[in-house]
C-alpha positions as CSV (number, residue, x, y, z in Angstrom):
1,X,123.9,116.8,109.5
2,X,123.7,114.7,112.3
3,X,120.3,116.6,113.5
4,X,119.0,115.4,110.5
5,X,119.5,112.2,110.7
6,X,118.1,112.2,114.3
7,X,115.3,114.4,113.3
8,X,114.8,112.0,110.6
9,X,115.0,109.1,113.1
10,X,112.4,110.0,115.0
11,X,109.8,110.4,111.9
12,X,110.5,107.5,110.4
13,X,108.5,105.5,112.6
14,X,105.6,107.5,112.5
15,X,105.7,107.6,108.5
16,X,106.1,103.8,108.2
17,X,103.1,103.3,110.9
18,X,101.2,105.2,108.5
19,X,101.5,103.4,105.3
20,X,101.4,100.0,107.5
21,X,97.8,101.6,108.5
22,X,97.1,102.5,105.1
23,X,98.0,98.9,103.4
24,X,95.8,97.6,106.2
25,X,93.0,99.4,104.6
26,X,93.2,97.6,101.5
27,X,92.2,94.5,103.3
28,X,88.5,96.0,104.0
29,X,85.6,95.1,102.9
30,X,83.7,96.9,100.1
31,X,80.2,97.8,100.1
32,X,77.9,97.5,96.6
33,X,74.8,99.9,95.9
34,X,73.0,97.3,94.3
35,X,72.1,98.5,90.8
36,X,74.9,101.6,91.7
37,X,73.0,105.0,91.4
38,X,69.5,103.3,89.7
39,X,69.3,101.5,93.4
40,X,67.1,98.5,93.7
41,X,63.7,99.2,90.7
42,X,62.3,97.2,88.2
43,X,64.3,99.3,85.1
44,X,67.8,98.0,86.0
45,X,69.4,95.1,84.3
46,X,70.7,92.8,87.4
47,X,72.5,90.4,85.8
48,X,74.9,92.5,84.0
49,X,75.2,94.9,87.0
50,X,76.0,91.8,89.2
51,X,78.8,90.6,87.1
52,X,80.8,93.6,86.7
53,X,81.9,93.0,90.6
54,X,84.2,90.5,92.2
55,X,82.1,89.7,95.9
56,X,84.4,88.5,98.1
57,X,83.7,87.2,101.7
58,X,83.3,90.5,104.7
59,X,81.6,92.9,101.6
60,X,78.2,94.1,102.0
61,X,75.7,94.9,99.2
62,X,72.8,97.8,100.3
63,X,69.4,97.4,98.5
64,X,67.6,101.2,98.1
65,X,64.4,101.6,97.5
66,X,61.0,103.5,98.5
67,X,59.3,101.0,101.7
68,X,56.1,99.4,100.2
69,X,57.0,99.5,96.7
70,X,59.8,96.5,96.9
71,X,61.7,94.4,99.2
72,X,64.9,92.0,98.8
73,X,64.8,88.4,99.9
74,X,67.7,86.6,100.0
75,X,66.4,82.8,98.4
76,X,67.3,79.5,97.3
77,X,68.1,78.8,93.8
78,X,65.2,77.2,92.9
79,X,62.7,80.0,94.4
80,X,65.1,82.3,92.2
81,X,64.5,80.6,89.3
82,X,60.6,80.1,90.0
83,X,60.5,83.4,91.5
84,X,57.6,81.5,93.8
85,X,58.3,83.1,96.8
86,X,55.9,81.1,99.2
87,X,59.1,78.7,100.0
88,X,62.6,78.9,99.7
89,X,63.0,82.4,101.3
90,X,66.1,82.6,103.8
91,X,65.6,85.9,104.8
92,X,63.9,89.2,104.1
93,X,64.3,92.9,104.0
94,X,62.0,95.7,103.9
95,X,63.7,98.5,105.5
96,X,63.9,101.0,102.1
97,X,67.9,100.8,102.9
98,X,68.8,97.0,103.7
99,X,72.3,96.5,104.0
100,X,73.3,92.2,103.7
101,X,76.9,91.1,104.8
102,X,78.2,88.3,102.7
103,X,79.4,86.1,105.0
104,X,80.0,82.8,103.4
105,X,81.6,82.0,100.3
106,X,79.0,80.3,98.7
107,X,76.5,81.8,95.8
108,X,73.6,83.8,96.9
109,X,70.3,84.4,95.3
110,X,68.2,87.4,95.8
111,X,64.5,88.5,94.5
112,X,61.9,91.4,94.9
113,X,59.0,89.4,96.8
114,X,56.6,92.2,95.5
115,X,54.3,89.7,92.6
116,X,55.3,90.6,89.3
117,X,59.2,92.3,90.1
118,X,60.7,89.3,90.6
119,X,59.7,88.0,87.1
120,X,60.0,91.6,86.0
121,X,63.5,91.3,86.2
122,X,64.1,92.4,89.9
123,X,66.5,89.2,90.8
124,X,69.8,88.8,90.4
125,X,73.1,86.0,92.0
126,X,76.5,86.5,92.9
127,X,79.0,84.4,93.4
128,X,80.7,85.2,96.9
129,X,85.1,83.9,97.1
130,X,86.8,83.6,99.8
131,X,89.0,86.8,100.1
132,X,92.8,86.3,99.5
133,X,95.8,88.1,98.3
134,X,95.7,86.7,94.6
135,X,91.9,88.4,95.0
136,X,92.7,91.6,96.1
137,X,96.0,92.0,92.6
138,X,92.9,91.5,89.8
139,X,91.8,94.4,88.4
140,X,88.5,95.4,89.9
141,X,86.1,97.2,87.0
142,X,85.3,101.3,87.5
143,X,82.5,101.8,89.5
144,X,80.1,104.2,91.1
145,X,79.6,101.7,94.0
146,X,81.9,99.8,94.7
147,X,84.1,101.4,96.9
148,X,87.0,99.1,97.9
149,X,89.5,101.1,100.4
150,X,92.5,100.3,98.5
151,X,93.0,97.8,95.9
152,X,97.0,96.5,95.8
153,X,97.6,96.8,91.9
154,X,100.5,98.3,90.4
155,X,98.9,102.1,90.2
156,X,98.7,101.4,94.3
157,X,101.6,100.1,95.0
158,X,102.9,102.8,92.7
159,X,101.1,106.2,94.8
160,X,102.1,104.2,97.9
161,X,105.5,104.6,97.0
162,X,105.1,108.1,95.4
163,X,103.9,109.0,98.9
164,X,105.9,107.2,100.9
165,X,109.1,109.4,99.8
166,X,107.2,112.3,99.7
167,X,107.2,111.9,103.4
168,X,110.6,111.0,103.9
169,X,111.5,114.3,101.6
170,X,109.5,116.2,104.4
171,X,110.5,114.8,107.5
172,X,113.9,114.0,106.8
C-alpha cells in the first residue's frame, strides 16, 4: 500500500504537467482555409463562409489559390465596397498560399485585385475580437478549417476529466 502511494506520488506531477500543457493549448490560435476545402475562387460564397467563424485576435486565415489566376488584398472598407483597387490597398498577397495573422481587433476587409473577381464575388470582412475566456466557452460551428487546439466547452472539460483519471487509474 504504501508503494503505491509513493509510486503514485511521483506520477502525479508528471500527469498534472500534462493536462496544465494540454489546457495551455486551448489558448492557441486557430488557422482558417479561407473558403475551407473550395480555397480562395470565384464559385465560393464569402460572406456566409466568413460568418460561420468567430476571428479572434493571434488567428491566421490562409488564402489558396493557383499564382496568376488571383491574389488577396487586404483593403479599406471603401475600396471593398468599390472594389476599385487603385487606392485603399493596405497590403497584398500573391504567393498561391498567403497566410495573414490578425493582429488587431478591429474589422478587416479583403478582395481579389484580379478585375472582374472582386465584383465577382471574391471579397469578403470579418470582424476580428479581442481573445478572452468568455470567447474561448461559445460554441465554435463544425468546420473543415478551422482548427482551434482545444476549445474549453463542456464536452472538453468533460474528456479532460475522462482523461485525467484515466491516468491516475494507470499510474496510481
Amino acid at each position: 500500500m504504501e508503494d503505491e502511494i509513493v509510486r503514485c506520488g511521483r506520477s502525479l506531477p508528471v500527469i498534472i504537467s500534462m493536462i496544465c500543457f494540454s489546457f495551455l493549448n486551448g489558448a492557441v490560435s486557430e488557422v482558417y482555409d479561407v473558403g475551407d476545402e473550395n480555397g480562395w475562387d470565384s464559385e465560393v460564397d464569402y460572406a456566409s463562409w466568413s460568418e460561420k467563424y468567430n476571428f479572434t485576435v493571434g488567428d491566421v486565415i490562409e488564402f489558396k489559390y493557383n499564382i496568376g489566376q488571383h491574389n488577396a488584398f487586404e483593403v479599406m472598407e471603401s475600396t471593398y465596397r468599390t472594389c476599385d483597387t487603385s487606392t485603399g490597398v493596405l497590403s497584398k498577397y500573391e504567393s498561391g498560399d498567403d497566410k495573414v495573422k490578425l493582429n488587431e481587433s478591429k474589422k478587416y476587409w479583403f478582395v481579389c485585385g484580379v478585375s472582374g473577381h472582386c465584383l465577382g464575388g471574391m471579397r469578403f470582412g470579418i470582424d476580428v475580437k479581442e481573445g478572452n475566456s468568455t470567447s474561448n466557452l461559445e460554441p465554435i460551428p463544425s468546420a473543415n478549417s478551422g482548427t482551434r487546439a482545444l476549445v474549453f466547452d463542456r464536452w472538453s472539460l468533460g474528456l479532460y476529466l475522462f482523461a485525467f483519471g484515466t491516468l491516475l487509474n494507470l499510474f496510481c
